[in-house]
C-alpha positions as CSV (number, residue, x, y, z in Angstrom):
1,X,7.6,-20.7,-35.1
2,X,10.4,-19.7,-32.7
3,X,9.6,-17.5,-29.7
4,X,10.8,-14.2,-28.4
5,X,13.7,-15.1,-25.8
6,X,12.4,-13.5,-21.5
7,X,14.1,-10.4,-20.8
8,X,15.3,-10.8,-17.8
9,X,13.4,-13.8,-15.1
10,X,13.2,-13.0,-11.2
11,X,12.8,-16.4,-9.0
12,X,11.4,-16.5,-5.4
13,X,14.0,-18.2,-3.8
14,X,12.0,-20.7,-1.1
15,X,9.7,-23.0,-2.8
16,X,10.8,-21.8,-6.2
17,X,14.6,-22.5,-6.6
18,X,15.2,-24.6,-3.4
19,X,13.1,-25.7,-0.5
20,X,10.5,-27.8,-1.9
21,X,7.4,-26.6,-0.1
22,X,8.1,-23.2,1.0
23,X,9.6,-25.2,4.7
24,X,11.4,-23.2,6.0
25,X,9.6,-20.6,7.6
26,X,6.7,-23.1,9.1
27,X,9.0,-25.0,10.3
28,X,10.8,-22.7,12.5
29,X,7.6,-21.8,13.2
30,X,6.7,-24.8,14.6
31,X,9.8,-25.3,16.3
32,X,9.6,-22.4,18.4
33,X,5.6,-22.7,19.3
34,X,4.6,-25.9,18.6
35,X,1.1,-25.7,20.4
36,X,-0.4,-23.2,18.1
37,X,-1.6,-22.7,14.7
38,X,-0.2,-22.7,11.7
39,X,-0.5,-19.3,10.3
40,X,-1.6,-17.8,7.0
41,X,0.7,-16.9,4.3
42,X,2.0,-13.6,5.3
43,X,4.4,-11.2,3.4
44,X,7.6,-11.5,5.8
45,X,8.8,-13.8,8.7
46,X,7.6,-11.0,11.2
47,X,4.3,-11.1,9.9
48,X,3.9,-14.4,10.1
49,X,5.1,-14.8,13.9
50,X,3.0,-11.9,14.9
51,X,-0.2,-13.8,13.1
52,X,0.8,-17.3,15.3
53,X,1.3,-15.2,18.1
54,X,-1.7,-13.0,18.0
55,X,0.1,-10.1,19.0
56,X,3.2,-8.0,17.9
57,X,6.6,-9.6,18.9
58,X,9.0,-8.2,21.2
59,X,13.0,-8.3,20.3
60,X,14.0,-11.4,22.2
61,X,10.6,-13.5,20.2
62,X,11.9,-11.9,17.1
63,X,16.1,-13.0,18.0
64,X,14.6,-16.7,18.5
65,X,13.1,-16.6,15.2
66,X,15.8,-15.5,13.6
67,X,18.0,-18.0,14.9
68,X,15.7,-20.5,14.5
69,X,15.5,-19.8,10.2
70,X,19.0,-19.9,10.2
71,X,19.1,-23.3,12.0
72,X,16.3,-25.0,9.8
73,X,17.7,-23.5,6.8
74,X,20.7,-25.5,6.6
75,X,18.0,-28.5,6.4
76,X,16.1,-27.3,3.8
77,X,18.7,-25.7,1.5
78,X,17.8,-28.3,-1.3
79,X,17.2,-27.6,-5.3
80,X,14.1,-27.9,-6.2
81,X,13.2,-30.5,-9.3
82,X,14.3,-28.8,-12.6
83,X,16.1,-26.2,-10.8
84,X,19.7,-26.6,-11.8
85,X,19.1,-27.5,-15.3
86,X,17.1,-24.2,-15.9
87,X,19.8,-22.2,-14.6
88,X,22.6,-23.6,-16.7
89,X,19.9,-22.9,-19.8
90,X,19.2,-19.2,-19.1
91,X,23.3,-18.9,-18.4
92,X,23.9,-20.1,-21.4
93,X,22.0,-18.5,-23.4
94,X,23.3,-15.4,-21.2
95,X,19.3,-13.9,-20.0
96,X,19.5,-12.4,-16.6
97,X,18.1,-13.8,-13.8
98,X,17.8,-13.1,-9.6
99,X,16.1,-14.1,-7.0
100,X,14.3,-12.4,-3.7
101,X,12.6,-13.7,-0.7
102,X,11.0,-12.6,1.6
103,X,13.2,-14.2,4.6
104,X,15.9,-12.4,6.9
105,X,18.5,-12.2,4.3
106,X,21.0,-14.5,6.7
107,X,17.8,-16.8,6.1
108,X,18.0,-16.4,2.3
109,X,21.5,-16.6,2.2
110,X,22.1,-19.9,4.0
111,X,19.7,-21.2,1.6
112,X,21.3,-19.9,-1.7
113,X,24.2,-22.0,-1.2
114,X,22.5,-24.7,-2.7
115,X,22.3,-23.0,-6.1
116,X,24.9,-24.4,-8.6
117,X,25.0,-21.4,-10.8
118,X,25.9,-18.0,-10.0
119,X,22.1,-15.8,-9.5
120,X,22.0,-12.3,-8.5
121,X,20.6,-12.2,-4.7
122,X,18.4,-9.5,-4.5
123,X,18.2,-8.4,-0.9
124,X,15.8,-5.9,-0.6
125,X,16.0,-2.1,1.2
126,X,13.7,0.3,2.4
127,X,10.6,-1.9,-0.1
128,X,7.3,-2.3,0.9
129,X,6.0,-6.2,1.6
130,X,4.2,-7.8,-1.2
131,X,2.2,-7.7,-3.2
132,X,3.6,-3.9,-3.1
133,X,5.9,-3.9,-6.4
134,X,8.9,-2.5,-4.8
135,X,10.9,-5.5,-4.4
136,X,10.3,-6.3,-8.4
137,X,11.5,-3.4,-9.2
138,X,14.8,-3.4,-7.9
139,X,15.1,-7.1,-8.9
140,X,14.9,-5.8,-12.0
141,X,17.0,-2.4,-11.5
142,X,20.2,-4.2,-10.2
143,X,20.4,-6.8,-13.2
144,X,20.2,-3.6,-15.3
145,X,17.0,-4.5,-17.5
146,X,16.5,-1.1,-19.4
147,X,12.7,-2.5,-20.4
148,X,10.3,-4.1,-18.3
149,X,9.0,-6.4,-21.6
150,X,9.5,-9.9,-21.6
151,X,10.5,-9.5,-17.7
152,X,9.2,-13.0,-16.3
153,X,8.4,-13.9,-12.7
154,X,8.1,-17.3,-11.7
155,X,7.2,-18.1,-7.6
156,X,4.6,-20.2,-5.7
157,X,3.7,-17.3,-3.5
158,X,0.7,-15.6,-4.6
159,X,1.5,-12.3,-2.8
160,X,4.8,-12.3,-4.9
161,X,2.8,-13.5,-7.7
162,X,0.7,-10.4,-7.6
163,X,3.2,-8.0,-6.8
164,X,4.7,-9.2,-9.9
165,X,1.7,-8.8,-11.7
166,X,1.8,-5.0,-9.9
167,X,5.1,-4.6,-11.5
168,X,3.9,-5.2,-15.0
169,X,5.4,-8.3,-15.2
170,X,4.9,-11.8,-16.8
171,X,3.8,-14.6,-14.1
172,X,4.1,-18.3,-14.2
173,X,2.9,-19.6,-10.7
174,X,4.3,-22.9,-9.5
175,X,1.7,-24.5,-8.0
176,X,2.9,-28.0,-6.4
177,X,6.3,-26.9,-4.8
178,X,5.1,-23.6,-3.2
179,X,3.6,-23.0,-0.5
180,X,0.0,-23.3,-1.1
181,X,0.9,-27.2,-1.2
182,X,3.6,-26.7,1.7
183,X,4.9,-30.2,1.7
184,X,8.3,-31.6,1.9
185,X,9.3,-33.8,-1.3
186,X,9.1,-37.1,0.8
187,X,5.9,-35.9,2.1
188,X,4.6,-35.2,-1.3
189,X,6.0,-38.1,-2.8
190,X,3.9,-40.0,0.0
191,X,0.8,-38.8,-1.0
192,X,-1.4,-40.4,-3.4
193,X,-1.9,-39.8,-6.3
194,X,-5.9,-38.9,-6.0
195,X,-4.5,-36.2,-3.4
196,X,-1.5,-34.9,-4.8
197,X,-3.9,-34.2,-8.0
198,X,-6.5,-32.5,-5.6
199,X,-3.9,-30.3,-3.7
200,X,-2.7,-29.3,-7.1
201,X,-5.9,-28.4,-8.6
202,X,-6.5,-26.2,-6.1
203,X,-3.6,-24.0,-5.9
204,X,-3.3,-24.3,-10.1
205,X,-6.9,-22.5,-9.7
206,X,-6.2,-20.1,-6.9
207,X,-3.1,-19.0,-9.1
208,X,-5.1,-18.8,-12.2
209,X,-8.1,-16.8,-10.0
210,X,-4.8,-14.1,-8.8
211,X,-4.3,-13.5,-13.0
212,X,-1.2,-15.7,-12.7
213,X,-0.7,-15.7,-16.8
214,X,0.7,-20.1,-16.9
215,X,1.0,-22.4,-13.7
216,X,2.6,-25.5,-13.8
217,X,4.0,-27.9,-10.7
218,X,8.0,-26.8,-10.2
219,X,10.9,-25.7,-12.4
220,X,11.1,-29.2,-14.5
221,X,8.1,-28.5,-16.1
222,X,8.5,-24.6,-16.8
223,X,10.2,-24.4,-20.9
224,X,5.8,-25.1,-22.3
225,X,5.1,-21.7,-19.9
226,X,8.4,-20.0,-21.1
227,X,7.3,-21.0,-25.0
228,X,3.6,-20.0,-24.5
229,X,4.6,-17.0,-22.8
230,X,7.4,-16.0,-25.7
231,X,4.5,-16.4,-28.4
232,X,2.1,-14.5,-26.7
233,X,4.3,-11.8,-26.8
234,X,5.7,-11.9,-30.6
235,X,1.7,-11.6,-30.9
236,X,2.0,-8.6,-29.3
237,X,0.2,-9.6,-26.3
238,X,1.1,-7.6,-22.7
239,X,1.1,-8.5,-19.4
């Protein structure tokens, strides 16, 4: 039985389109302090350097990031697997698509430029962080999508994850290329296979836990969760 064609799709940008791992934020990170902690997932770069730093950065900390993202992001502006061959699908078939991140948008930017087809970047104003829905909506908004169903989002994050689910939007989680994996492809690729499997089991179930509606490891493997999700829909299920 064919399925009902997605609406419109919004992408997170790193660890979803490019930048296996989420990388590039950590790794400035690191760069910059390397004696301290990793932090937790936070919703924007500031967040995440006042969470290393234990306090609120001043201008100059926050400058030094900045430059920093820009720096690392020429390393880690890579397509993800299946990327590229998803993009030229939904072209074709002319559904819209963007992406958002949650980096400075020089950041964002200098990543982008590995992207092979033309995506709307949607560089958000004035939004709350996630998992507000703000930056969903006006994903949305600027592609022009007069109805929000069949609107798909697909990210790694789970705060963008559930502000998508905020939004009234359709999830598919990617659990192995995000950042709740956070590795770089060699590193990945240099795990074995007993831990890749456990690393992915446990962000597949912590997306699932969120509501996430279909995870699966990257982009290549995305057109069962695009089919699933289609069918549900002719069904009339709703997000």
């Amino acid at each position: 039985m064919p399925h009902a064609s997605p609406t419109a799709l919004i992408f997170e940008l790193s660890g979803c389109l490019v930048d296996f791992g989420a990388r590039t934020l950590p790794v400035a990170l690191q760069r910059l302090y390397p004696q301290r902690e990793r932090p937790a997932l936070a919703s924007t770069a500031e967040q995440a350097l006042a969470s290393m730093l234990g306090t609120t950065p001043d201008a100059a900390q926050l400058l030094d990031l900045q430059q920093m993202l820009s720096e690392v992001a020429g390393e880690h502006s890579e397509l993800t697997p299946g990327a590229a061959q998803l993009l030229a699908a939904l072209h074709a078939n002319g559904i819209p698509c963007a992406w958002l991140d949650a980096l400075p948008a020089d950041t964002s930017l200098r990543l982008a430029e590995a992207l092979p087809t033309p995506v709307k970047a949607v560089l958000t104003r004035q939004a709350r962080p996630w998992p507000a829905p703000d930056s969903c909506w006006q994903a949305l908004s600027q592609l022009g999508v007069q109805r929000l169903e069949g609107c798909i989002l697909v990210s790694g994050n789970p705060l963008l994850l559930q502000a998508g689910l905020n939004a009234g939007c359709w999830t598919i989680g990617l659990a192995a290329c995000g950042p709740l994996c956070g590795y770089a492809p060699a590193d990945w690729q240099a795990l074995d296979a007993s831990e890749q499997e456990r690393l992915r089991a446990e962000a597949t179930l912590l997306l699932y836990r969120l509501g996430v509606h279909s995870v699966v490891d990257h982009l290549e493997a995305i057109g069962a969760s695009l089919e699933d999700i289609g069918l549900r829909r002719q069904k009339g299920e709703k997000p």
